[in-house]
C-alpha positions in Angstrom: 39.1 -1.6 -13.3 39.2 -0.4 -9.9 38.8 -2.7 -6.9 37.5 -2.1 -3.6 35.4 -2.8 -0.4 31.3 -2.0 0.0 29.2 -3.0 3.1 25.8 -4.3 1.9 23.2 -5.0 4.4 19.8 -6.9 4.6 17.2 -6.9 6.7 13.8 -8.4 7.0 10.8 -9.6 9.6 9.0 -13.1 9.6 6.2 -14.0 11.6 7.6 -17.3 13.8 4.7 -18.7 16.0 2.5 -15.8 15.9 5.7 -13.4 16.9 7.3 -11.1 14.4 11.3 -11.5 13.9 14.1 -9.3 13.0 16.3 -10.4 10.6 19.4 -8.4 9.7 22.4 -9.2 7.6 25.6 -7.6 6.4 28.0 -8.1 3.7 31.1 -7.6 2.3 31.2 -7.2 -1.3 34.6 -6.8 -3.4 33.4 -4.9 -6.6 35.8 -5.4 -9.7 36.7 -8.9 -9.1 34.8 -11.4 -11.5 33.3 -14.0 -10.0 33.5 -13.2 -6.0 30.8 -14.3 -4.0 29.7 -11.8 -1.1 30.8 -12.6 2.5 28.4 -12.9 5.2 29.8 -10.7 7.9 26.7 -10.4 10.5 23.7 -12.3 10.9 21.4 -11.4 14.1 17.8 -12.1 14.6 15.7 -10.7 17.3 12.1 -9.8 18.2 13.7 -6.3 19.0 15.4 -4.8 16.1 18.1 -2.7 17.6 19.0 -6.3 19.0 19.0 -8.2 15.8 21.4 -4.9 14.6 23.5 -5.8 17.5 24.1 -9.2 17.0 24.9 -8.6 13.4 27.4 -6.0 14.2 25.8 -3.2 12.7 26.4 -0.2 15.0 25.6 2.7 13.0 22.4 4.5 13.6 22.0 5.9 10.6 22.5 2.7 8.6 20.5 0.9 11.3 17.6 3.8 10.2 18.2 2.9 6.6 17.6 -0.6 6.5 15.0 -1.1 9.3 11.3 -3.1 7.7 9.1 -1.4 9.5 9.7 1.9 7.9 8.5 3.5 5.0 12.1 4.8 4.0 13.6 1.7 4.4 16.3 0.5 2.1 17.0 -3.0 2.1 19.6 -5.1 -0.4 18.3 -8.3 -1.3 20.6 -11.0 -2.7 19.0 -13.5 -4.3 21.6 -16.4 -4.9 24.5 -14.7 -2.9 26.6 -14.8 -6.0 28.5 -12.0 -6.7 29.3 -12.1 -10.7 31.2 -8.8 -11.3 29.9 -5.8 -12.6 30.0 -5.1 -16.0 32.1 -2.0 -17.4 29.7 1.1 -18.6 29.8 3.5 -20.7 
């Protein structure tokens, strides 16, 4: 099984005394190890987004465009438990 490095990233508003909040998070994930828990790498919170990217050192526009909550072509990665049980082998 072959090993290696992906950059997950989460992101998210909450309303915090009547202000909305930017969350974003990225992680590291090592696919084809069993039993590896992501890492958080970045975790930034803002009322401006950009700033909340910033803080959570994601740079890129493009993933920044990806992932923002405000958008209809957002794409977010939720974790759940941040547990990272392996993949299973298909096919």
């Amino acid at each position: 099984m072959q090993q290696h490095i992906e950059t997950e990233y989460q992101s998210y508003t909450k309303e915090i005394n009547g202000e909305v909040f930017y969350f974003v998070k990225k992680f590291i994930v090592l696919t084809g190890f069993n039993n590896v828990s992501s890492l958080l790498t970045g975790y930034g919170m803002s009322r401006n987004f950009e700033k909340a990217c910033l803080i959570a050192s994601v740079t890129k526009k493009d993933v920044q465009q990806k992932i923002r909550p405000d958008l209809p072509t957002a794409r977010v990665v939720e974790f759940k438990n941040y547990s990272f049980k392996g993949r299973k082998k298909s096919g």
